[in-house]
N, C-alpha and C positions, 0 to 999 in steps of 0.2 A: 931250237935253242937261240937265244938273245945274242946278235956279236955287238960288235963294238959300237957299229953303225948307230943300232938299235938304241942303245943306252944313250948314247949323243942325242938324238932324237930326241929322246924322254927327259934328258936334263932341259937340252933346250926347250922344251913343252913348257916345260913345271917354271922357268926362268921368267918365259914370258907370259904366265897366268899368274905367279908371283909380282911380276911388274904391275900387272894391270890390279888385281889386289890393291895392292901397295898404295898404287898409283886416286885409286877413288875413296883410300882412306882420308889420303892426301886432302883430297878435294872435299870430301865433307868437311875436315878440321878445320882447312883455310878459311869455306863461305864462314864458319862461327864466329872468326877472329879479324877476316880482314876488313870489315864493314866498321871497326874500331876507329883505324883512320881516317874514316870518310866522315866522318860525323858532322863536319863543319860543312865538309859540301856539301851533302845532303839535305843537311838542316836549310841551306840557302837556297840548293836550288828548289827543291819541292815544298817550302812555305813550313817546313816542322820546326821542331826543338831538339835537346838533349833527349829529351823524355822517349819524344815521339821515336826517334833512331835506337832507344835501349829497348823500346818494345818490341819494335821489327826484331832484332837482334834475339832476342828473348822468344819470342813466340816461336823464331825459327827452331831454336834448340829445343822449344816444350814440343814442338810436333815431334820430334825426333825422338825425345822420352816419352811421348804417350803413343808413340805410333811403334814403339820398337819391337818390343815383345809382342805384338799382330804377325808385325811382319815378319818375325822369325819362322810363326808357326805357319806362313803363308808357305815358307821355301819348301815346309812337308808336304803341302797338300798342292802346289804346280809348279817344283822344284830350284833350287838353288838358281840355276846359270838364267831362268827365263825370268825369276823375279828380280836378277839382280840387272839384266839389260832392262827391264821395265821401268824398274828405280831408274838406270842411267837414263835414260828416255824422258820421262818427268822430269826429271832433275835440270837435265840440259833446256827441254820448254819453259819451265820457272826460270831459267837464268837468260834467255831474252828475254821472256816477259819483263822483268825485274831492272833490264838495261835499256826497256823502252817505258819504263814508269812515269807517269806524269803526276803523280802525288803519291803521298805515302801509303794510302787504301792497296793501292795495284802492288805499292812495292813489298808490303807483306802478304799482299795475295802469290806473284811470284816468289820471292823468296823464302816470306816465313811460310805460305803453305804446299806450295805446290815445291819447291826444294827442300823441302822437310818432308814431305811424304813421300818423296823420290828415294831422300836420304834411309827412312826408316825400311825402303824394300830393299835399297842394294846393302844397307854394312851390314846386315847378318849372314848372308850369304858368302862374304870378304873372313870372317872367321869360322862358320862353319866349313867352307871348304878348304881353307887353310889347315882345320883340325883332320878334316875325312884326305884328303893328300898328303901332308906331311904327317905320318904315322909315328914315326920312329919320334923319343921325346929331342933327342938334342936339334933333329932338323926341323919339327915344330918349334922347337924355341927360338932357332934362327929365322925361319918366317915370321912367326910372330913379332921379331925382334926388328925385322925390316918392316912389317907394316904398322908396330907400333911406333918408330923411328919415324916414318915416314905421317902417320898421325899428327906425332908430337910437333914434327918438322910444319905441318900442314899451319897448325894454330900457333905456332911460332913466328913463321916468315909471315901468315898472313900480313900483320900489320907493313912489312916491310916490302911486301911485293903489292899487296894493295895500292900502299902510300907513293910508291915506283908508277906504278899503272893511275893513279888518280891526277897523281902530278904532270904525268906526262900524254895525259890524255883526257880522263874523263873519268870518275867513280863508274858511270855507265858503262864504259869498255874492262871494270873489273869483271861482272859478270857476261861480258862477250870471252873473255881468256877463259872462264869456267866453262864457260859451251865449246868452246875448242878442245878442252882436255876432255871432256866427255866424248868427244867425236875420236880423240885417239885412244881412249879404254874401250869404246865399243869393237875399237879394231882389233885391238890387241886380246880384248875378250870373245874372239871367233876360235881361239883355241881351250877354252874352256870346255870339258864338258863332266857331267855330272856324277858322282861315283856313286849316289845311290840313286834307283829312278823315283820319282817321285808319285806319290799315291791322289790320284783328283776325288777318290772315294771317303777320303779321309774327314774327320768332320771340323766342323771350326766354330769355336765359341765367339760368338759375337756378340752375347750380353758380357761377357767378360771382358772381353775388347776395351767397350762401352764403356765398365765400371770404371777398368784403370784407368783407360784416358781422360775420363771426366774427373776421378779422384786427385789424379796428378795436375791437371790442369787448373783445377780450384786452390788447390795447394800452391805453385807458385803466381796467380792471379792474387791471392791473397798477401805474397811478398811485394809484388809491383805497387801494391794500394797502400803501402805502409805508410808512404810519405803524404796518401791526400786526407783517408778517415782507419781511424784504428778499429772503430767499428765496421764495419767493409773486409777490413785484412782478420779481423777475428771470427765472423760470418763466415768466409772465404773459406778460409783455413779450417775450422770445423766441419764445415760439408763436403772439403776436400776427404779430410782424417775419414768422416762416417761412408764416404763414398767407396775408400779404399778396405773400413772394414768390411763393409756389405759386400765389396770385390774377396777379400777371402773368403767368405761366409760361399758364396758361389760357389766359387775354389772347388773350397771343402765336400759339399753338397752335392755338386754335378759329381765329382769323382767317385764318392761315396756310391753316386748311382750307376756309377760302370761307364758313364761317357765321360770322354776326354777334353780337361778344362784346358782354358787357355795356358795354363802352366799350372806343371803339378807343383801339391805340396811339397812331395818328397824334395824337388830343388831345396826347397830353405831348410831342407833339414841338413844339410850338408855344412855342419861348422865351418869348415876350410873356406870353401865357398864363400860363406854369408859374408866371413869377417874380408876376403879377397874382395868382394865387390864396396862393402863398404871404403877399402882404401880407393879402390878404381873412382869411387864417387868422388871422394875427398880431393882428389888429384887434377881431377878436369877440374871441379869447383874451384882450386888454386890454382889452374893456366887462366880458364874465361877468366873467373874474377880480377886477375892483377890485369890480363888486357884490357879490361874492360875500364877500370880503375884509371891505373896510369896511362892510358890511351886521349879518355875524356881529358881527365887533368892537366897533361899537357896542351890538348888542342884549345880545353876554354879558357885555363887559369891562365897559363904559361904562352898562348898565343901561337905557336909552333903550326905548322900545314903540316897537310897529310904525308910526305915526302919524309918531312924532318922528322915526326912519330915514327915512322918506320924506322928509321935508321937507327933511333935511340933502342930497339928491337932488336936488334944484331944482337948484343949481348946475348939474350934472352935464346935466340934461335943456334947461337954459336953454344949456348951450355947444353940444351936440347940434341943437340946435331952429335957431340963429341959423346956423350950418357948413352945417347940411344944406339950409335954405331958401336959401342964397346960391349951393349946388351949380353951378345952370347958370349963372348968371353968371361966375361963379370960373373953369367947364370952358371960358366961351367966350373966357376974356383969359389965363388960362393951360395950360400944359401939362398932362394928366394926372397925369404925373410929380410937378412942381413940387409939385402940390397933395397927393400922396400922401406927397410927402417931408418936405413942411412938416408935416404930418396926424401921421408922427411924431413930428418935434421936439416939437409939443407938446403931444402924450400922454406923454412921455417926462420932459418939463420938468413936465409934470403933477405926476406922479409923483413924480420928488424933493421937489417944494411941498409935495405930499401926504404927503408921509414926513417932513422936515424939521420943516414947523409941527404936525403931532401927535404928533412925540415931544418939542420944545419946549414948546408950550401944551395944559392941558389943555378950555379953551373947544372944545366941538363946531365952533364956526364954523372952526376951525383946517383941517378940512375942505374949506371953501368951495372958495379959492382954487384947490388944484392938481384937484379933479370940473370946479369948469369949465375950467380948461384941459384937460383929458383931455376933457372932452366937446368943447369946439372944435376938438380935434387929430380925434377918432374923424368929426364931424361931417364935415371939409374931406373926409376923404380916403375915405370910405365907398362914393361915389356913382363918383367914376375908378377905384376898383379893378372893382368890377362892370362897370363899361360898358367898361373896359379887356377884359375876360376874355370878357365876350358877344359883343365885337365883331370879337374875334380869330376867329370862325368864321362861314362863309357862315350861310343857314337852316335848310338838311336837317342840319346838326351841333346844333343848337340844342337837342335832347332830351336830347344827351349832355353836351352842356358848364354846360348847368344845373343837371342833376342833380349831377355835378361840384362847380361852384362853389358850390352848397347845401351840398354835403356837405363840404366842404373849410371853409367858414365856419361848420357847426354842430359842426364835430370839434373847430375853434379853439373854440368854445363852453364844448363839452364838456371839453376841455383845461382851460380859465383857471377852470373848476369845481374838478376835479379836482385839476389840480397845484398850484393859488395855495390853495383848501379845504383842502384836505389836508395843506400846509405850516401851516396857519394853527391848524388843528382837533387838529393834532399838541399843538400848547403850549398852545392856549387858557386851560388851566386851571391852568398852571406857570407858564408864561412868555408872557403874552398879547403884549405891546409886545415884546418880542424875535422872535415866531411871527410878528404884523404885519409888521414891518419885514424880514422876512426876503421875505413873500410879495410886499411890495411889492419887492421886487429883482426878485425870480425875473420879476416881470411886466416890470419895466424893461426887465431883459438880452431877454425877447420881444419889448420893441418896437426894441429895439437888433436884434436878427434882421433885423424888417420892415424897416425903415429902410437897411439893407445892400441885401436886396431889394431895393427900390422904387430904388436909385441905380442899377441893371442895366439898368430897363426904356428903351425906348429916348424920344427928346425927343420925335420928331414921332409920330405916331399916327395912322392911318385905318382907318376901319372894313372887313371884308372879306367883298365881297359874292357870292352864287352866280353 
């Protein structure tokens, strides 16, 4: 029989593979968002532009959606904790490489590929083992709710911890702080270990792989080109679209024949589900895009350094911080739903604040107001859309539907990079306040998307178990 001792043990265990969790959610969110305040250094000291810096930035998040769902189904066939140190391993070599860059080629070769493909081995394993350890639904939702906090937190402070470290040092020494946190998850992650063993017999689709990542990757390649030829972005975007149907057509086909696709159909037949990840997408695409947005804005139109972006970011990481710490409280008095739907109003209500008072006033503070409401709206509703989507499938789904909802939430990433960047980097230099106000719509009418979603899903909620 277990005494007292025993139990102490085991909470302490579960605390500190929680931390480390937590902790390289953290750090994936941060690299997407804190390279926002660097733009100007970058752009000078390595010979680029706005362009050049929204691509890096962009390509980082498309490996992470086209790598994601791979490396879920990776964690089945040589297990959770060894793909997830792998990823951290990658991840930490991309981030010197990326702080010894002598032009922009190296700095998306570090960052956007080799810490994107780092990234796409360790976050599926950060939620699958979360789901396989935290059994019971209320103490999943409180991990969840800590490492979705900690997410949210991640792509919040970026700009403002960035803008801290670039000022006071070097945009370079951003990504030496990233290799330092990876040096303490790898330690903290020697207590991890794996609750199902893993199968190396198992098979793995590699033309499926193939299809999505090349489908996805033509799709937002085709958003980047918007601004040079329409022909290019409609080319694009078509061989993306026929890429991704010939990717179900596989799907369908290999399953049909009794071998295991890279993800079944049966995931998308799950309503709760589909409409959950649609919000989960909506939701990153309205964090990147307003950093990405108001980021540039300030550094080109407004003149502001990396230091002073950041700080106009408090707001933003302050509505984030207080949303996502009140999570399980929130999940336990109300509906997932409720909380999802409120989470858009207002991000939404954000957003007009945000467009209203900075084409009224030119004070930075003008700012404040509608970051933190967009952080409070992203904050409520971060934590039910994941534990919503997790919880829609028994354990043995758990590879699949992680990879899934990572890759569905860094494609929304990738997205609010791309299309709110790309609308914004079109005028910058013509028509800044008109490019702005424009991007800021485009993100509105996506939270108008979400918020449609999330009235779908259904009131009551249970988790479903094997």
């Amino acid at each position: 029989m277990a005494g007292p001792g025993d139990e102490e043990r085991r909470s302490f265990t579960s605390r500190r593979v929680l931390i480390a969790l937590a902790l390289a959610q953290f750090l994936c969110s941060f690299a997407g968002s804190n390279m926002n305040v660097m733009i100007n250094d970058i752009s000078a000291d390595l010979h680029t532009s706005v362009h050049g810096v929204q691509l890096a930035i962009t390509i980082f998040l498309l490996v992470m959606a086209a790598l994601m769902i791979p490396g879920g189904k990776l964690t089945d066939k040589f297990g959770r904790r060894r793909c997830f140190v792998l990823g951290l391993r990658i991840y930490g070599f991309g981030a010197m490489v990326s702080a010894l860059a002598p032009n922009l080629g190296v700095l998306v070769l570090g960052n956007s590929i080799l810490e994107g493909v780092g990234t796409a081995l360790l976050i599926p394993p950060v939620y699958i083992l979360t789901t396989l350890l935290f059994t019971e639904f209320t103490s999943r939702a409180k991990a969840f709710g800590v490492i979705s906090a900690m997410g949210g937190t991640g792509a919040a402070a970026g700009p403002l911890i960035g803008g801290l470290i670039t000022s006071a040092v070097s945009w370079r020494a951003a990504f030496v702080f990233q290799a330092l946190i990876i040096v303490v998850i790898l330690w903290l992650a020697r207590g991890i270990t794996d609750p199902v063993p893993p199968d190396p017999a198992r098979a793995f689709d590699t033309v499926g792989a193939v299809l999505s990542a090349t489908g996805l990757t033509f799709l937002v390649a085709g958003i980047l080109a918007a601004d040079k030829n329409i022909w290019v972005t409609a080319g694009s975007s078509a061989t993306g679209a026929l890429m991704l149907v010939w990717f179900f057509a596989w799907v369908r086909a290999r399953e049909r024949s009794g071998a295991e696709p890279l993800v079944s159909i049966q995931v998308f037949r799950n309503r709760t589900s589909n409409l959950g990840l649609i919000t989960q997408n909506t939701q990153w695409l309205l964090l990147t895009g307003v950093s990405f947005v108001v980021a540039a804005y300030l550094q080109v139109e407004r003149g502001y350094g990396a230091i002073g972006t950041g700080v106009i970011f408090t707001a933003e990481t302050a509505g984030v911080l207080v949303a996502s710490f009140a999570a399980q409280r929130l999940a336990e008095r109300r509906p997932q739903r409720t909380l999802i739907l409120a989470g858009f109003l207002a991000s939404c209500a954000g957003l007009a604040v945000l467009l209203g008072m900075v084409s009224a006033s030119s004070n930075v503070w003008a700012f404040a107001p509608g970051l933190l409401l967009i952080g409070l709206g992203l904050g409520i509703m971060l934590t039910p859309s994941v534990n919503v989507v997790q919880s829609c499938f028994p354990e043995s789904s758990q590879g699949e539907i992680s990879g899934l909802s990572r890759s569905v939430s860094n494609l929304g990433s990738s997205l609010g990079a791309a299309l709110a960047g790309t609308i914004l980097v079109a005028g910058l230099t013509t028509a800044p306040a008109r490019s702005y106000a424009l991007a800021s719509i485009v993100l509105a009418c996506a939270g108008v998307v979400g918020f449609v979603a999330a009235l779908f899903l259904p009131r009551k909620f249970a988790a479903v178990a094997d």
